[in-house]
C-alpha positions in Angstrom: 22.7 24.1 21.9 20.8 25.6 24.7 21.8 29.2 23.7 20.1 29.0 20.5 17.1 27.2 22.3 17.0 29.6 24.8 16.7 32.3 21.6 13.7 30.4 19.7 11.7 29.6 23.1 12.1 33.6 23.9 10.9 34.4 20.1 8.3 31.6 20.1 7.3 33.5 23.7 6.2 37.1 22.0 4.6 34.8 19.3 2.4 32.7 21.7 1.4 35.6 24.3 -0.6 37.6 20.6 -2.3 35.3 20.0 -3.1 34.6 23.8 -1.7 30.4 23.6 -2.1 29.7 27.5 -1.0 25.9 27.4 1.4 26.6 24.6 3.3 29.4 27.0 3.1 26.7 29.3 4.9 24.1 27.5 7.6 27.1 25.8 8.1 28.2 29.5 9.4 24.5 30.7 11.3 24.1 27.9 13.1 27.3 28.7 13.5 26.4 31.9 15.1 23.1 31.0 17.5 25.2 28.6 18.3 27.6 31.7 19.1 24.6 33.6 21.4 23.0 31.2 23.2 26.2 31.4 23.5 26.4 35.3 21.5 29.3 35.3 19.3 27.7 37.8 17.4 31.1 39.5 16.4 31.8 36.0 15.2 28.4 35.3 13.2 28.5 38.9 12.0 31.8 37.8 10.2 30.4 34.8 8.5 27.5 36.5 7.1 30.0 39.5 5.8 32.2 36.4 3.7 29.0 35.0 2.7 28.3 39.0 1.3 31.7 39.3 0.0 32.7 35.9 -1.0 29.6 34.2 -1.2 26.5 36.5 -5.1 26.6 35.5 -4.5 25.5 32.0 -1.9 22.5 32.8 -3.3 18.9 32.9 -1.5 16.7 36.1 1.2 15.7 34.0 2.3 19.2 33.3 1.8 19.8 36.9 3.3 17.0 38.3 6.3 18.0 36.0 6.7 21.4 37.1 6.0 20.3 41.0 9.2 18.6 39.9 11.4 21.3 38.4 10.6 23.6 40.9 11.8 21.0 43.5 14.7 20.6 41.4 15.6 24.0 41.0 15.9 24.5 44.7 18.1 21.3 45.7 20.3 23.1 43.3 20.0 26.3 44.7 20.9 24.7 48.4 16.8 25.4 49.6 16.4 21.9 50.7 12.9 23.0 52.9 11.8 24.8 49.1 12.8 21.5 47.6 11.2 18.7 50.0 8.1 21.1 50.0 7.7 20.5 46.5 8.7 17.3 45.5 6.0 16.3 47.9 3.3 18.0 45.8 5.3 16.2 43.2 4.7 13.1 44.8 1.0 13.8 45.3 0.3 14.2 41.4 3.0 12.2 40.3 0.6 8.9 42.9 -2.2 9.6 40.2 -0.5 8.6 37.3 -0.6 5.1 35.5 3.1 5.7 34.9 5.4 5.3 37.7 8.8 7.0 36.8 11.1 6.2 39.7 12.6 2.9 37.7 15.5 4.0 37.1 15.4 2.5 33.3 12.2 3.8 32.8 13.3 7.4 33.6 16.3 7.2 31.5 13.7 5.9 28.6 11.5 9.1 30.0 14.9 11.3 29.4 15.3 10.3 26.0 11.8 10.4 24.9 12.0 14.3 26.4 15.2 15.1 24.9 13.7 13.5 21.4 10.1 15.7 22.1 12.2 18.7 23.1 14.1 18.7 19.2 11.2 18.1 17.3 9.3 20.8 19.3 11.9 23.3 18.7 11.9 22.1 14.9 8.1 22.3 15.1 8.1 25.7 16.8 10.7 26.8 14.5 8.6 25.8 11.8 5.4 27.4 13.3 7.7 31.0 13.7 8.5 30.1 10.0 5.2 29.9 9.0 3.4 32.7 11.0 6.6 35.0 9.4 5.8 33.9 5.8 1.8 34.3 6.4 2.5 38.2 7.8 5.2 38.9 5.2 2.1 37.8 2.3 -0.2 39.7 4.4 2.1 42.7 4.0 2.9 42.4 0.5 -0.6 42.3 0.1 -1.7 44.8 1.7 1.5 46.8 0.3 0.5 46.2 -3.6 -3.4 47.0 -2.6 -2.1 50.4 -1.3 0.2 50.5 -4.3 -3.3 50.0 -6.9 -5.3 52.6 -4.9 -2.6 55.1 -4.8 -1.9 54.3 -8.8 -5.6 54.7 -8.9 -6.3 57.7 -7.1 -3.1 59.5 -8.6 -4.5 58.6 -12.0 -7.9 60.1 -11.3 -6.5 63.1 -9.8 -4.1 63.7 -13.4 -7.4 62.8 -15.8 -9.6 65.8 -13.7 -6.7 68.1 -13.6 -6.2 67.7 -17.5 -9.7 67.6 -18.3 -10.0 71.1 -16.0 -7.2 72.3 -18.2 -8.4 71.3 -20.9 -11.8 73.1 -20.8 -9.4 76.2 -19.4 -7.9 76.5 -22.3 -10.7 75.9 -24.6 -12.7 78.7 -23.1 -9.7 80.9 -22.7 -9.4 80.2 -26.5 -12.9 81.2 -27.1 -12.6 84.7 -25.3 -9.6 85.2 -27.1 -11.4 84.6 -30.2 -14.3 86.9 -29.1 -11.9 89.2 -28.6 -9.9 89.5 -31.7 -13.5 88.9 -33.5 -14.5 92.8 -32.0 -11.0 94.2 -32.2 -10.8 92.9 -36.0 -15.3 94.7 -36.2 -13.6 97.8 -34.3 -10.5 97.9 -37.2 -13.2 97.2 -40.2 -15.4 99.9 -38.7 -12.5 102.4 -38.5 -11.1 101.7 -42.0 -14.8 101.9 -43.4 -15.4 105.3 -42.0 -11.5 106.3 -42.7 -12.3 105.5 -46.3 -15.6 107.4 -46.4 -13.9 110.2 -44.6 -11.0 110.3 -47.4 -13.4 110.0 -50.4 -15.6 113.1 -48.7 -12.2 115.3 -47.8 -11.0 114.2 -51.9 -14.1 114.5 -53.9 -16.1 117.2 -51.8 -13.7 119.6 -50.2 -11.0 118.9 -52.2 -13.1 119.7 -55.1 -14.2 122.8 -53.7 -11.4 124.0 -52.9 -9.6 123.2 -56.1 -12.4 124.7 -58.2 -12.0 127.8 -55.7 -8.6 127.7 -56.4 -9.2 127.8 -60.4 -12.1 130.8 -59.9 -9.1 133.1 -57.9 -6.6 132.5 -60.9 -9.3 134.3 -63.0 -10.2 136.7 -60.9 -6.2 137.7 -60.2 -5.6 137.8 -63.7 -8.4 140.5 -64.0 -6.8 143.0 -60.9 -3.1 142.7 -62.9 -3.4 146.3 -63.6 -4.4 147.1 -59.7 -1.7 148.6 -57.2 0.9 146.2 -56.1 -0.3 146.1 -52.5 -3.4 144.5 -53.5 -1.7 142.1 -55.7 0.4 140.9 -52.9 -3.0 140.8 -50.9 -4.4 138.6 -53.9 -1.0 136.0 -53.7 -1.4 135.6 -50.2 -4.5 134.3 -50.7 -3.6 132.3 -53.3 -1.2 130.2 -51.5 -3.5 129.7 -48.6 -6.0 128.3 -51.2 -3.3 126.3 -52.5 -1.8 125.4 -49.3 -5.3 124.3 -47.5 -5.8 122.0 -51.1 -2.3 120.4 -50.3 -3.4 119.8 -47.0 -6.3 118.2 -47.4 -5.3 116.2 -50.3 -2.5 115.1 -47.9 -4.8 114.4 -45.0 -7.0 112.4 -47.5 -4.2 110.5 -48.3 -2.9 109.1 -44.9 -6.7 108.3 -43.8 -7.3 105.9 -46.9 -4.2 105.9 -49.5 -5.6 105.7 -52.9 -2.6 103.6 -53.9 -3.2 101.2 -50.9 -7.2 100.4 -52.1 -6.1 100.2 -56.1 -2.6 99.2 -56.2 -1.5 97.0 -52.7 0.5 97.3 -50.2 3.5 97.2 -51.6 2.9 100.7 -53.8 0.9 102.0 -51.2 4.3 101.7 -48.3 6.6 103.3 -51.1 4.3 106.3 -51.4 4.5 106.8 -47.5 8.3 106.5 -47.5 8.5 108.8 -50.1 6.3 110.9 -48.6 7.1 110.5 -45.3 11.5 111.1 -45.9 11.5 113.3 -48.7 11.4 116.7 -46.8 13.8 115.1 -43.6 17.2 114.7 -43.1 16.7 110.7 -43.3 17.4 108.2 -46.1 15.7 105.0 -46.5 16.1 101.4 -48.2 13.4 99.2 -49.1 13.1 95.9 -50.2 10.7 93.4 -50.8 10.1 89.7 -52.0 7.7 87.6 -53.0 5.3 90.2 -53.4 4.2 89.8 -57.1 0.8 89.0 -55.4 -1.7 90.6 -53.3 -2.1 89.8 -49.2 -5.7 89.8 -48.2 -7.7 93.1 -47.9 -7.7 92.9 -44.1 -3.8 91.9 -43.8 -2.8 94.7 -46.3 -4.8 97.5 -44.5 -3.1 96.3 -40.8 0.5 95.9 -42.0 0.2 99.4 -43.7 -1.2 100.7 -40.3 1.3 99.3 -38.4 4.1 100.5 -40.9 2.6 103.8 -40.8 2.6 104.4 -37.2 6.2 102.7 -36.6 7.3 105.5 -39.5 5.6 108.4 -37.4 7.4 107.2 -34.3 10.8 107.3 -36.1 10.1 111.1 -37.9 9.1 112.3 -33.5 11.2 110.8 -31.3 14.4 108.9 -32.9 16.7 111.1 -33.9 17.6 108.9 -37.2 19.8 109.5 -40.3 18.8 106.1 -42.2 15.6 104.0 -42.4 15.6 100.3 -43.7 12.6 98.6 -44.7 11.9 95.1 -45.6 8.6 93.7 -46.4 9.1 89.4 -47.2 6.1 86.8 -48.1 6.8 83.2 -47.3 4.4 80.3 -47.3 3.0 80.9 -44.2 3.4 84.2 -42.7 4.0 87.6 -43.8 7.2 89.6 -42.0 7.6 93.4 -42.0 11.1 95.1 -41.1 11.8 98.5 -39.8 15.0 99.1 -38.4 16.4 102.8 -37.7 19.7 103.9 -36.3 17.9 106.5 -33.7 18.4 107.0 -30.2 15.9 103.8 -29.4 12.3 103.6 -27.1 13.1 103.9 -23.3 11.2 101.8 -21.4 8.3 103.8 -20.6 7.6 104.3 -24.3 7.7 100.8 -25.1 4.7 100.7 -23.2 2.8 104.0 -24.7 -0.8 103.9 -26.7 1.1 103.5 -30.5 2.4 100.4 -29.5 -0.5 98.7 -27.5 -2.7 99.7 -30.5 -0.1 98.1 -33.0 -0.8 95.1 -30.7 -4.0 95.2 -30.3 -4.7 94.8 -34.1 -2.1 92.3 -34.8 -3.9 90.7 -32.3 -7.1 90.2 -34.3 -4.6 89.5 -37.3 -3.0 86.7 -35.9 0.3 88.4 -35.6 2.6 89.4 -33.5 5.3 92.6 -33.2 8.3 92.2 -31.6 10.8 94.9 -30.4 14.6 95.1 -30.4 15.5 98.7 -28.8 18.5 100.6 -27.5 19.1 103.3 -26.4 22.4 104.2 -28.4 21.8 101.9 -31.4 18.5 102.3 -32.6 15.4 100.0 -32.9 14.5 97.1 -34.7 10.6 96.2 -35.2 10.0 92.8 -36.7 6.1 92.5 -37.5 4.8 88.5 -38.3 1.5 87.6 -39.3 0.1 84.3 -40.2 -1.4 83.7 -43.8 
């Protein structure tokens, strides 16, 4: 119906004007004319016709014109402006006087109707068809355009995530590398320290403990000569005795925390229950220790750590917990070694867990491959849990 014509002309309209089709807006313009006048609409329809008079007239051949002479003319018999109308179907008459066709036989112009009405469909199926086809050519255009965006993005993204991961990648491995470095000196630093600890223990053992024990052995003679002397000498004599002795203890002592003897011949497993027994036996605190898996030796370098680390843990419980009862567990499994020390003390406030003894336990577990992790409160004690790879 002419409603629906009147919608395709108007969308075949925006079509036409991009793409800048003068004699096809021409054509689309009568045609909605024709479609307003079918309606009644008839200023709307002479509206249409003036538009192709004033804007386009220089692209319609004297058919066109002669047609729209004709319309207009019509338009304004209907409208009741018969001056309007006469003025124009005389310029009608003008063009329509250069024709071949004459089209005032009546059959003729009913033939002329029907060939118009039959143009007028297939130009609406036509145009629908072109507005069809332009559609389907911008929808592939976008689709196109859409899925080349689509690649580049896909593209770009994947790019971007290969330099990212190949930055982080070369991050890590050089972060890796200085962490090597690093444990590499800390683990010289530890060597150096144990070397010169050992050297240190085997001077204080077999040079001043020597001395002192053969100083020791010359004052036993010598008191036994001044028996008979007063009593207040004698006490002088004992005094000095028991410093002798004493300063021997001492040093064998010191000698023995620097480099055990027990740790170097025996292993670490002799070597901890010599510092327990050592360390507890004149304190208030008992101990338990167990062990499994230990019929064999760790490596020189594991040994010496773990027994550092148990050592200093031990000196931090006899200073500052408070404990009644010590347990210690020392377990070998296929791939790591695991040291327990657990005490029922008062526990490490915050700004101890922080102090020098600790970061020194983790800088050497460090170089070891190991890690120390602390359980700690305040009311129930503290649980150290040392794991190093083998």
């Amino acid at each position: 119906n002419s409603e629906q014509c009147i919608v395709c002309f108007e969308e075949l309209l925006k079509v036409q004007k991009e793409i800048n089709d003068r004699r096809g807006i021409v054509m689309t313009k009568m045609n909605l004319s024709n479609s307003y006048g079918d309606l009644g609409l008839n200023e709307k329809s002479l509206e249409e016709n003036l538009d192709i008079l004033k804007n386009y007239f220089n692209v319609c051949n004297n058919e066109m014109k002669a047609k729209l002479y004709k319309n207009i003319a019509g338009s304004y018999k209907y409208l009741n402006d018969f001056e309007k109308a006469y003025e124009f179907r005389k310029k009608y008459d003008q063009y329509q006087d250069s024709l071949r066709t004459e089209y005032f036989d009546n059959d003729i112009l009913e033939i002329t109707e029907k060939y118009q009405s039959e143009k007028k469909e297939k130009e609406i199926a036509s145009q629908k068809l072109e507005i069809a086809s332009k559609d389907l050519k911008i929808s592939n255009r976008n689709k196109f355009l859409f899925g080349l965006g689509g690649g580049v993005f896909a593209l770009v993204f994947f790019g971007l995530f290969i330099m990212q991961r190949n930055k982080r990648k070369a991050q890590q491995e050089k972060d890796k590398a200085i962490i090597a470095e690093r444990d590499k000196g800390l683990l010289a630093v530890f060597n150096a320290q144990e070397e010169e600890r050992k050297r240190v223990a085997k001077d204080l053992h077999d040079g001043i403990g020597q001395q002192i024990g053969a100083a020791s052995l010359h004052f036993q003679a010598l008191s036994k000569k001044v028996n008979a002397l007063s009593g207040e000498l004698q006490n002088d004599i004992d005094r000095i005795k028991k410093i002798i002795t004493d300063t021997g203890t001492d040093v064998r002592n010191i000698s023995h925390r620097m480099m055990p003897r027990a740790l170097t011949e025996l292993g670490l497993l002799d070597a901890l229950k010599d510092m327990l027994e050592i360390s507890f036996s004149n304190s208030d605190i008992t101990y338990e220790f167990e062990h499994h898996n230990m019929d064999e030796r760790l490596p020189q370098n594991i040994e010496i750590g773990l027994y550092r680390i148990a050592q200093e843990l031990i000196n931090n419980i006899l200073k500052h917990s408070g404990a009644k009862k010590v347990e210690v567990q020392l377990v070998k499994r296929k791939k790591h070694c695991v040291l327990l020390i657990q005490d029922d003390g008062k526990g490490i406030s915050d700004k101890k867990s922080d102090g020098i003894g600790i970061r020194n336990m983790n800088s050497r577990l460090n170089a070891l491959n190991g890690k120390l992790n602390l359980e700690s409160d305040l009311e129930s004690g503290t649980t150290a849990v040392v794991r190093i790879a083998l």
